[in-house]
C-alpha positions as CSV (number, residue, x, y, z in Angstrom):
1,X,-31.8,-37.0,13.0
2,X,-31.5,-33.2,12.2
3,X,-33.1,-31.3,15.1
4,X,-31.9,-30.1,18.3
5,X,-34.0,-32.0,20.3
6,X,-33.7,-35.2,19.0
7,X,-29.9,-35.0,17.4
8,X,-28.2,-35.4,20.7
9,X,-30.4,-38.2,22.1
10,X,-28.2,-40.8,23.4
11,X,-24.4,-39.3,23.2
12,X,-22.2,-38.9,26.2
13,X,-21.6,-37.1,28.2
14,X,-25.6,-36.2,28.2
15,X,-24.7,-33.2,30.7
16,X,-23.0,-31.7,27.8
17,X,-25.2,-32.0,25.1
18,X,-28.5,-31.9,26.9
19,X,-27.3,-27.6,27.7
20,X,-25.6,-27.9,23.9
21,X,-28.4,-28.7,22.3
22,X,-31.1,-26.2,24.3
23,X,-27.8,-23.9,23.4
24,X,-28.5,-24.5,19.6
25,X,-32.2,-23.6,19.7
26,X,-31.4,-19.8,21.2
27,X,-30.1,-17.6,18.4
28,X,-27.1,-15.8,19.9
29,X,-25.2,-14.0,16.7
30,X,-23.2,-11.4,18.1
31,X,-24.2,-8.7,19.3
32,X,-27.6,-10.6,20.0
33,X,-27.2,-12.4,22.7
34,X,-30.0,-11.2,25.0
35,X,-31.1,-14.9,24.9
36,X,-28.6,-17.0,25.9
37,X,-28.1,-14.7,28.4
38,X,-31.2,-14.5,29.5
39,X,-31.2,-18.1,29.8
40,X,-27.9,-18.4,31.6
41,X,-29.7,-16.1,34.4
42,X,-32.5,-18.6,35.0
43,X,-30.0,-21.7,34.8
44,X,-28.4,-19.7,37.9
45,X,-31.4,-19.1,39.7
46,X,-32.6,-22.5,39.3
47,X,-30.1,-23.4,40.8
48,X,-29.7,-20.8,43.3
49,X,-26.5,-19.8,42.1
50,X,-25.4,-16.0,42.2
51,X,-24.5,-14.4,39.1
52,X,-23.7,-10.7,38.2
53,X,-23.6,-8.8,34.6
54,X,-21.5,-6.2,33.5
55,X,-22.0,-3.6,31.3
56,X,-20.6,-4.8,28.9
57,X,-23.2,-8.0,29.0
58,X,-20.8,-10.1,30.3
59,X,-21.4,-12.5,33.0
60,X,-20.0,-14.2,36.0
61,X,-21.7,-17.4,38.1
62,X,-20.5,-18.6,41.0
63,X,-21.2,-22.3,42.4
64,X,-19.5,-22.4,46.2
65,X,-16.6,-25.2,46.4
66,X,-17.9,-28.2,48.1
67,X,-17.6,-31.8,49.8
68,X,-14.3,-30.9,50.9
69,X,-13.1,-28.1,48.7
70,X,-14.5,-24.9,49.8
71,X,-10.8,-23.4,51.1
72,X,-9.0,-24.6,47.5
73,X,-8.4,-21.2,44.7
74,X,-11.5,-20.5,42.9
75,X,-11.2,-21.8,39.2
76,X,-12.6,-19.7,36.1
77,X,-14.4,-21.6,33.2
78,X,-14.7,-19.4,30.4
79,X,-15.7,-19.4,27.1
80,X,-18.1,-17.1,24.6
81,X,-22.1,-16.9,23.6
82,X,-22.4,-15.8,20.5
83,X,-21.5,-18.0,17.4
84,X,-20.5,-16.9,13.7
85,X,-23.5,-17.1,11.7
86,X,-22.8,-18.2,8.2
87,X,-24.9,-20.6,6.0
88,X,-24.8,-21.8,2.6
89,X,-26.3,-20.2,-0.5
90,X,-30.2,-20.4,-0.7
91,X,-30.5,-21.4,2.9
92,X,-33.4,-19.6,4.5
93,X,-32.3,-19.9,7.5
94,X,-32.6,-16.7,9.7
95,X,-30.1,-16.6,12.7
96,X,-32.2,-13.7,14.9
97,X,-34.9,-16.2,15.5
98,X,-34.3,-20.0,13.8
99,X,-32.8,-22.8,16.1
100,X,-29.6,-24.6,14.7
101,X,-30.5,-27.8,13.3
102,X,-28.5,-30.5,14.5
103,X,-27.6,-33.6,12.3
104,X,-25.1,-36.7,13.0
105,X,-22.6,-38.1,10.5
106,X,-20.8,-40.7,12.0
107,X,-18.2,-39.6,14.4
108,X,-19.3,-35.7,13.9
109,X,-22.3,-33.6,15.1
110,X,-22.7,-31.1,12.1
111,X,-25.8,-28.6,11.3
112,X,-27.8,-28.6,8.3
113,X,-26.9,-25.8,6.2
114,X,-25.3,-23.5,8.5
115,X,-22.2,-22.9,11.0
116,X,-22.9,-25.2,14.1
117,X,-21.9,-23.1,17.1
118,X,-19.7,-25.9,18.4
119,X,-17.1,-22.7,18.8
120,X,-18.1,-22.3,21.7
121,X,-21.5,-23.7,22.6
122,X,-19.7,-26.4,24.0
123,X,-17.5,-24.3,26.3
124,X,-20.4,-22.6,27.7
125,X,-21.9,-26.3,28.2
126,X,-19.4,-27.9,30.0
127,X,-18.9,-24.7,32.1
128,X,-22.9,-25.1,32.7
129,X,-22.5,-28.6,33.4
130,X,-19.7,-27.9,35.8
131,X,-21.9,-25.2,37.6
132,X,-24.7,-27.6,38.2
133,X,-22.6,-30.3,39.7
134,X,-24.2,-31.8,43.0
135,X,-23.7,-30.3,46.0
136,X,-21.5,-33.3,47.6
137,X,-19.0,-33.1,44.8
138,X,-15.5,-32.4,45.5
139,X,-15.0,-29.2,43.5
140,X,-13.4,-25.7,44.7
141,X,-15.3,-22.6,44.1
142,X,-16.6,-22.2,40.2
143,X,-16.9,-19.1,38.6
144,X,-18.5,-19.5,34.9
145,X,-17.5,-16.4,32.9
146,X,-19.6,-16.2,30.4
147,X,-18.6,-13.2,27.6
148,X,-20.4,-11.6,24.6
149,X,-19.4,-10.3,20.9
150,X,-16.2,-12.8,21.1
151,X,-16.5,-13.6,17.2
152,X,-16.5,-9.9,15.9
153,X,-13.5,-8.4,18.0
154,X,-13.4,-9.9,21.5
155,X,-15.5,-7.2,22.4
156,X,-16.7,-8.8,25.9
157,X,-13.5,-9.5,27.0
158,X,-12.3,-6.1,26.0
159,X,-14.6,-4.2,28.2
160,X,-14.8,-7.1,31.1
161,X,-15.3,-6.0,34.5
162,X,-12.6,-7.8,35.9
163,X,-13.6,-6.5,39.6
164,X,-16.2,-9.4,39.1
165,X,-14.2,-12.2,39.0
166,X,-12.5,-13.5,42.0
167,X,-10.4,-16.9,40.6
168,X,-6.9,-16.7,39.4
169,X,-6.4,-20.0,37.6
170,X,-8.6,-19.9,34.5
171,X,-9.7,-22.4,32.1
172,X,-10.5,-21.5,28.9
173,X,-12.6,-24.0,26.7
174,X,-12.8,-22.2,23.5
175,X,-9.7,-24.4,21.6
176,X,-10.4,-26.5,19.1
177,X,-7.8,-29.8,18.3
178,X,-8.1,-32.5,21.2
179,X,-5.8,-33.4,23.3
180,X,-3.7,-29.9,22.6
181,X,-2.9,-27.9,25.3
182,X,-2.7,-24.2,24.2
183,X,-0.5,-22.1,26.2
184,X,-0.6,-19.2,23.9
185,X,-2.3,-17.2,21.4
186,X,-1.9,-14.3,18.1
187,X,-2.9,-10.8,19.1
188,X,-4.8,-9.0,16.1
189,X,-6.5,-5.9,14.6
190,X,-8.7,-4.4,11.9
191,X,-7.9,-2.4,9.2
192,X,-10.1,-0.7,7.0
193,X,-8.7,0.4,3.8
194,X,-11.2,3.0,1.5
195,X,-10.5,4.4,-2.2
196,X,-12.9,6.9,-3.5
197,X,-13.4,6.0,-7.0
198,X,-15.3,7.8,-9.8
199,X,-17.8,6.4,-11.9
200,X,-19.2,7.5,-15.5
201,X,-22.5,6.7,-17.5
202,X,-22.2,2.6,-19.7
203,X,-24.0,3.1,-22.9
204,X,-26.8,-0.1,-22.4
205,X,-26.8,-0.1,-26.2
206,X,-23.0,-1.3,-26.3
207,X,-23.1,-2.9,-23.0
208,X,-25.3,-5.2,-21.2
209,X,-25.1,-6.0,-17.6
210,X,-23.4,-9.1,-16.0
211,X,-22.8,-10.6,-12.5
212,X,-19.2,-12.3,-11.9
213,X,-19.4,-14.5,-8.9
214,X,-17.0,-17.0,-7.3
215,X,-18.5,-19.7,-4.6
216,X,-18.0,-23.1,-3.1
217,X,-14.3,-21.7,-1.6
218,X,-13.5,-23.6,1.9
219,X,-13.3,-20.6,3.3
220,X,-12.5,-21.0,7.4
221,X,-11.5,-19.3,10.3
222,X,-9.0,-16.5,9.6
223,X,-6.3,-17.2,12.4
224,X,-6.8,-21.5,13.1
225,X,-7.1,-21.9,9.3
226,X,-4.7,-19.7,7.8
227,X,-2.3,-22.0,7.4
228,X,-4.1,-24.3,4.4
229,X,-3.2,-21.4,1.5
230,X,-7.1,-21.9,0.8
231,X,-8.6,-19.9,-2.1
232,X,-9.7,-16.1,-0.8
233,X,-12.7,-15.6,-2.5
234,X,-11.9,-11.5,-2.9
235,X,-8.4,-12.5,-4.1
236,X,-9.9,-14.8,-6.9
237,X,-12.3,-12.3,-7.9
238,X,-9.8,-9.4,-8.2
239,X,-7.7,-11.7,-10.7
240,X,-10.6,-12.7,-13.0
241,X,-11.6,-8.3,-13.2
242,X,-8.2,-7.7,-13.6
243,X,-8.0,-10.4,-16.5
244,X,-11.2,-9.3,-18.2
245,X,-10.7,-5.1,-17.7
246,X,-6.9,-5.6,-19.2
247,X,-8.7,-6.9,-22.1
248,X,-11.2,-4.6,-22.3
249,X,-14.4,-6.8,-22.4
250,X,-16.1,-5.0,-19.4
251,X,-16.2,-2.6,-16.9
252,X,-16.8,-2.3,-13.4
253,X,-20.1,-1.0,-11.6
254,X,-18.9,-2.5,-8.3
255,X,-17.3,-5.5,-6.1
256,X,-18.4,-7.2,-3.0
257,X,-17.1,-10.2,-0.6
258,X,-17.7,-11.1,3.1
259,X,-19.9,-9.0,5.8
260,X,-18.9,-7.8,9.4
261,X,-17.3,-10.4,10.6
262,X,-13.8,-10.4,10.4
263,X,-12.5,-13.7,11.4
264,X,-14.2,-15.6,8.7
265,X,-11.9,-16.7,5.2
266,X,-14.5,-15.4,2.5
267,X,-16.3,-18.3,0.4
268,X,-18.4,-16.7,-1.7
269,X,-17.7,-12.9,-3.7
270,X,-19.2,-11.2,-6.7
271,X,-19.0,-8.1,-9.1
272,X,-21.4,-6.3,-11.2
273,X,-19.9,-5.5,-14.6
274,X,-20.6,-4.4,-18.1
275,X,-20.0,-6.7,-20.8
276,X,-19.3,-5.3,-24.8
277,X,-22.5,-6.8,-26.4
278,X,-21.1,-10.2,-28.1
279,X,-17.9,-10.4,-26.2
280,X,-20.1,-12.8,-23.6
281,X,-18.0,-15.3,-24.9
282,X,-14.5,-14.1,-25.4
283,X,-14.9,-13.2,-21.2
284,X,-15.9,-17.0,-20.8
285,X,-13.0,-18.3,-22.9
286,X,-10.6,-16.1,-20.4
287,X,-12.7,-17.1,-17.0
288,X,-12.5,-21.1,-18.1
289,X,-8.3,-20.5,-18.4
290,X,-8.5,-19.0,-15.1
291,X,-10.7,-22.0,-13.9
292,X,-7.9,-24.3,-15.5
293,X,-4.9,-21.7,-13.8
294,X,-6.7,-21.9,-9.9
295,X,-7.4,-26.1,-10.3
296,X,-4.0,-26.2,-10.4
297,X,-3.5,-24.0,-7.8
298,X,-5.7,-24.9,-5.5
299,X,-7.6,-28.2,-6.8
300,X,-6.0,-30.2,-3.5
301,X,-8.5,-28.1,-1.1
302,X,-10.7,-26.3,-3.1
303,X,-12.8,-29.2,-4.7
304,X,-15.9,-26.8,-5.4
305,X,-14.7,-23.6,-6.8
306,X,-17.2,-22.0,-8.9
307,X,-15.7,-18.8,-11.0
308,X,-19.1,-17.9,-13.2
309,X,-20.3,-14.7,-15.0
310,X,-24.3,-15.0,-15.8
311,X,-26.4,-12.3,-17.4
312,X,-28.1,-9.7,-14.6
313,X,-31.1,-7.5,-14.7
314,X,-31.0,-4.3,-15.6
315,X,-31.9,-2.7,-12.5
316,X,-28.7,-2.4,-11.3
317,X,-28.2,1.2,-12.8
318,X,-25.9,2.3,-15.8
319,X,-22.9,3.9,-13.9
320,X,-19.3,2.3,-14.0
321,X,-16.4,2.9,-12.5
322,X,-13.9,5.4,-14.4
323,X,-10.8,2.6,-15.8
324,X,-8.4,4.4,-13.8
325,X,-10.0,4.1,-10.6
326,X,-11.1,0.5,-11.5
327,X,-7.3,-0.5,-12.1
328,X,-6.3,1.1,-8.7
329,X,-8.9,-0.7,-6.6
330,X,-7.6,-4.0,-8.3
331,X,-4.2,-2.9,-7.9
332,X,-4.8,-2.8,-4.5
333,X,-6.5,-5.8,-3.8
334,X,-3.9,-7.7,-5.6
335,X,-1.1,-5.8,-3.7
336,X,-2.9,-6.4,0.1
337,X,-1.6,-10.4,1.0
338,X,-3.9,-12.6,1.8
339,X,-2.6,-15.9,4.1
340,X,0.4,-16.2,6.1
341,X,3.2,-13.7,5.7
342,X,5.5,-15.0,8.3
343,X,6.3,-18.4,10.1
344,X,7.9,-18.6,13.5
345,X,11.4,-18.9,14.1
346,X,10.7,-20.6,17.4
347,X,8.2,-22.7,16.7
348,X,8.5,-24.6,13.5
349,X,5.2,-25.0,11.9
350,X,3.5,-22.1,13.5
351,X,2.0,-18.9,11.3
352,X,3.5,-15.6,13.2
353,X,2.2,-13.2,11.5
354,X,-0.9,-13.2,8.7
355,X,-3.4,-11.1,7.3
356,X,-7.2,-11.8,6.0
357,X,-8.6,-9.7,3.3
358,X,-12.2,-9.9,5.3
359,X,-14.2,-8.6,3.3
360,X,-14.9,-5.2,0.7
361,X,-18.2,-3.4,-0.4
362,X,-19.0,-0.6,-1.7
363,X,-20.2,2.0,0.0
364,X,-22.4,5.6,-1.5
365,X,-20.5,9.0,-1.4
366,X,-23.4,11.3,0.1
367,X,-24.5,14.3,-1.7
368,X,-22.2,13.0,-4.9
369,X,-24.0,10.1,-6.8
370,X,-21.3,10.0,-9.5
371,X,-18.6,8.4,-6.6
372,X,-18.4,5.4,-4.7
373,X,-16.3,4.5,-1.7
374,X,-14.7,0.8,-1.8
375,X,-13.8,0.0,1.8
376,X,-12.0,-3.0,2.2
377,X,-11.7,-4.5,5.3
378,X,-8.2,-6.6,6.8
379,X,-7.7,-8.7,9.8
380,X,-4.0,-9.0,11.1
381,X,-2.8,-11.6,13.4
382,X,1.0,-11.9,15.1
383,X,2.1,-13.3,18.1
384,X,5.4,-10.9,17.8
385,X,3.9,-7.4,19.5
386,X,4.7,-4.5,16.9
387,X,4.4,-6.7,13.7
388,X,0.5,-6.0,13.1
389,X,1.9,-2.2,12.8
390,X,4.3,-3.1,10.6
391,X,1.8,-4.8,7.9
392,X,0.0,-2.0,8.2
393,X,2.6,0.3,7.3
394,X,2.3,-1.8,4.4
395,X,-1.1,-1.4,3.9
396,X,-0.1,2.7,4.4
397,X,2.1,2.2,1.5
398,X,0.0,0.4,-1.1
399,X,-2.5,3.1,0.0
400,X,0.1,5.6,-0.8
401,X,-0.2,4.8,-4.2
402,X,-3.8,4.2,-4.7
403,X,-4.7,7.2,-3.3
404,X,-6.9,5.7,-0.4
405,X,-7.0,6.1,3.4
406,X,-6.1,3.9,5.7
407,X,-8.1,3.3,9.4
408,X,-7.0,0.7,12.0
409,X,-8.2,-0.2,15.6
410,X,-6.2,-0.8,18.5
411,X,-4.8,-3.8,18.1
412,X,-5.7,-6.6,20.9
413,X,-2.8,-8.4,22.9
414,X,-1.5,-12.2,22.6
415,X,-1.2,-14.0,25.1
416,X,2.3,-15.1,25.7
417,X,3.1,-18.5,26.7
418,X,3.9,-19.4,30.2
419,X,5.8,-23.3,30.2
420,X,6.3,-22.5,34.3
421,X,2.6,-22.0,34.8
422,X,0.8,-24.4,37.4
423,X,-2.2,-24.8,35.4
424,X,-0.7,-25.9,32.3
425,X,1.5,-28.5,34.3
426,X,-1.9,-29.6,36.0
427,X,-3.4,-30.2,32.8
428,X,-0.2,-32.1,30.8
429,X,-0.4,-34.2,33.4
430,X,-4.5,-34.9,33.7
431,X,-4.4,-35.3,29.7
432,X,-2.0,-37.5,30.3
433,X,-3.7,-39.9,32.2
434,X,-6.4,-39.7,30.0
435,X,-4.4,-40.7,26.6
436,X,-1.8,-42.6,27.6
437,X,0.5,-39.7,26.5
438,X,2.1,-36.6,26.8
439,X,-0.3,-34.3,24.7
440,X,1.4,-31.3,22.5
441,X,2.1,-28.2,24.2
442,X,1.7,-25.4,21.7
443,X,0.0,-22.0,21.1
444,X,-2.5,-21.2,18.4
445,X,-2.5,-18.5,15.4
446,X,-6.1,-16.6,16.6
447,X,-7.6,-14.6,19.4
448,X,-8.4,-16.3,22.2
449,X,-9.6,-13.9,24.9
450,X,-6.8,-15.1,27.5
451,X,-4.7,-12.0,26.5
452,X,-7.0,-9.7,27.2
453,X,-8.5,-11.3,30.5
454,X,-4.6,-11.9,31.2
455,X,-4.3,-7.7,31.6
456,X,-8.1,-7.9,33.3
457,X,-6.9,-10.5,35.8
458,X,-3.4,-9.5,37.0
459,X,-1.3,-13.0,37.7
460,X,-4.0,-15.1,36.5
461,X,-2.9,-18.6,36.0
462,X,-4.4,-19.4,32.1
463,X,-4.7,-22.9,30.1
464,X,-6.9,-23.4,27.0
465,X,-8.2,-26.6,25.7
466,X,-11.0,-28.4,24.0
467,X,-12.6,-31.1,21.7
468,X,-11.8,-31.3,18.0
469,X,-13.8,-28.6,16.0
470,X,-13.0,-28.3,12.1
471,X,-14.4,-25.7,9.9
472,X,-14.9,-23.4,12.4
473,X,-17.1,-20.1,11.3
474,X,-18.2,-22.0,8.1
475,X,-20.9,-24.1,6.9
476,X,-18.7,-27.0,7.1
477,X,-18.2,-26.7,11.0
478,X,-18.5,-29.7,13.2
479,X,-17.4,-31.2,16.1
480,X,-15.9,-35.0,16.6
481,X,-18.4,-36.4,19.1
482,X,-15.6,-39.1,20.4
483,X,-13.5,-36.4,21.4
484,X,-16.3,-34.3,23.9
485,X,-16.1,-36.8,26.6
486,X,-12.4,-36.9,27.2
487,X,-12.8,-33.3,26.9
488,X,-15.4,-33.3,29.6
489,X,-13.5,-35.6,31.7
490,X,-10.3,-33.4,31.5
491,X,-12.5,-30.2,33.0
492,X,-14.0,-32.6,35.5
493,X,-10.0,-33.8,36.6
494,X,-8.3,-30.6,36.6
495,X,-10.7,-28.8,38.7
496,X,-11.1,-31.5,40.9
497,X,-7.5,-31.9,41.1
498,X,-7.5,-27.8,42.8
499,X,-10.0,-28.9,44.7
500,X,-7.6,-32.0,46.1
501,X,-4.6,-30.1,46.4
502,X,-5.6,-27.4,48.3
């Protein structure tokens, strides 16, 4: 099975995947999700539910409470549209207009190729699902809240509405380790470092163009994977230039890793470079050390790591970067860290603070074609306000000395834990009687939007939880399928349980 319409045939709870898998054949990247949206408003009408849009493309549907719990506090589902949109090199598939293929393995619904959308396709499902409960079903008033651009900045939440949405106790379905209940979350920001860098004319008599490229890196989601020390694909790649320029076998025409989205570990990176005609083979002998130097490193999670320079065309122009600017950008990326930089004090186990070298490119100098600007792009996570602009008065230092500028936006809040908080105690204690066991209380190292609904929705009473979802924003993402219908049952039991005790 490998579609989305015949993948999900026959798992439970079919509520779920039946909107999951008509989720999976609307392409909803961020910043594109006029579909899902779209659909979302015809699921309400259908239904005759009401449902208002802000802006912003956010959206709120309501389902009145019913068979006995009209009176009880309306409850919040919420969760994000859009999905990362990675896929695996020399896939074809196009995310503005392909459905998601679906495949099962086992205990795991996966996609062929490409990220799965699990995170949060099925948050937005069971908050469907919920909507579209019958009518004589205990249940207090539902609002779905329903929010855009999640996966490139929390964009949504940041420019919510809140005026449209009523409830106070929220559930957020966007977590991604069953049975945890998540009770906090890191706030985060971007930060852009740029060096202007000179470049001078390569002799293609004495050089002859290469491309450096490293691949098959884990990769992951920058804040819930952080924690494994996986391979950064821009990190690797800096090391193998900065061994080969030290020895002078090549220059530097330019470097590339990762895209737009920050909140993905890069896999893949490359460089364009100049190799001395008949030195092809002294740079091999120093790249197959360095493939020797990072199995030990990181042979325990990185399995696949490719590190491999191949010959290139020679389209690519003749213009490399002067040495001195070549050895500051490498400077620099070697100086920026990559992974976590502090654990907590309070929580043993837990990253604090980390940062994410997201991605870097190159990027022309207008009306001088003999510079380049390399813009490198950071994401910063801490749950400890004030210690995102302390890394980046690192970042202002390391600039210092390389000459480049440094840009940051305003960095969203965290959401700080609240072990008093009604909702979380309703949930313990629903888990509970699901497992057989008191589940792990805990917050989570990346940006859940309940810190900045939390400032949307003064006094709003927040709990996050979900099924199990590994590789989240890569190739590699899937969901344990064992694990959606105590998840479903969960969202059934707490809201049901406002409902009872109103």
């Amino acid at each position: 099975m490998s579609t989305t319409t015949t993948a999900t045939a026959g798992l439970e709870p079919e509520v779920i995947w039946k909107h999951f898998g008509t989720l999976s054949s609307i392409p909803r990247r961020s910043r594109e999700e006029i579909g899902v949206l779209d659909y979302i408003k015809g699921f309400a009408e259908e239904n005759g539910l009401r449902w208002r849009q802000d802006e912003a493309g956010n959206m709120v549907v309501t389902r009145p409470g019913s068979g006995g719990g009209e009176n009880a506090p309306t409850v919040v589902i919420q969760g994000h549209v859009d999905m990362v949109c990675e896929k695996e090199k020399g896939s074809d598939h196009d995310f503005s207009a392909d459905p998601i293929q679906l495949e099962v393995r086992g205990d795991w619904l996966t996609a062929k190729g490409t990220t799965l959308g699990a995170d949060n396709g099925l948050g937005v499902a069971a908050g469907l699902a919920l909507l579209e409960m019958p009518r004589d079903v205990r249940l207090p008033p539902i609002e779905g809240l329903f929010t855009v651009a999640e996966e490139i900045g929390l964009i949504g939440a940041k420019a919510l509405d809140g005026s449209m949405v009523e409830g106070r106790v929220l559930l957020n379905l966007d977590a991604e380790d069953w049975p945890n209940v998540y009770v906090g979350c890191a706030g985060g920001g971007i930060t852009t470092i740029t060096t202007r860098c000179r470049t001078r004319e390569v002799d293609l008599g004495e050089y002859e163009p290469h491309l450096l490229a490293v691949g098959g890196l884990v990769g992951g989601h920058s804040g819930a994977d952080i924690h494994e020390y996986s391979a950064s694909a821009v990190k690797v790649l800096s090391r193998a230039l900065g061994r080969l320029t030290e020895r002078g076998l090549c220059l530097v025409q330019e470097a590339r890793a990762g895209d737009k989205q920050h909140n993905v570990i890069p896999r893949t990176s490359e460089a364009r470079v100049f190799v001395k005609r008949g030195e092809a083979g002294a740079c091999e002998e120093v790249l197959a050390g360095m493939r020797r130097e990072f199995e030990l490193e990181y042979g325990v999670v990185e399995k696949s790591m490719t590190l491999a320079l191949s010959p290139a065309p020679e389209d690519g122009g003749g213009r490399a970067l002067e040495q001195e600017d070549c050895g500051k950008i490498i400077a620099l990326l070697s100086g920026i860290p990559h992974g976590p930089i502090k654990f907590s004090h309070s929580v043993p186990g837990m990253v604090e603070t980390s940062n994410n070298i997201a991605s870097i490119k190159p990027l022309p100098v207008e009306g001088d074609p003999r510079a380049v600007d390399f813009a490198i792009m950071c994401s910063t996570r801490s749950s400890v306000p004030g210690a995102i602009e302390s890394v980046r008065g690192d970042f202002r230092s390391l600039a210092k000395l390389c000459g480049s500028t440094v840009e940051g936006n305003k960095p969203y809040p965290g959401w700080q834990p609240n072990l008093e908080s009604k909702a979380v105690k309703m949930t313990v204690e629903e888990v509970t009687k699901i497992i057989g066991r008191k589940p792990k209380v805990t917050a989570i190292h990346a940006g859940l939007e309940c810190g900045i609904i939390g400032e949307k929705l003064p006094n709003c009473d927040m709990v996050a939880f979900g099924p199990t979802i590994l590789g989240a924003h890569t190739p590699e993402e899937r969901v344990q399928i064992s694990t959606v219908e105590p998840f479903w049952k969960l969202v059934l039991q707490v809201v049901q349980r406002v409902a009872a005790d109103a």
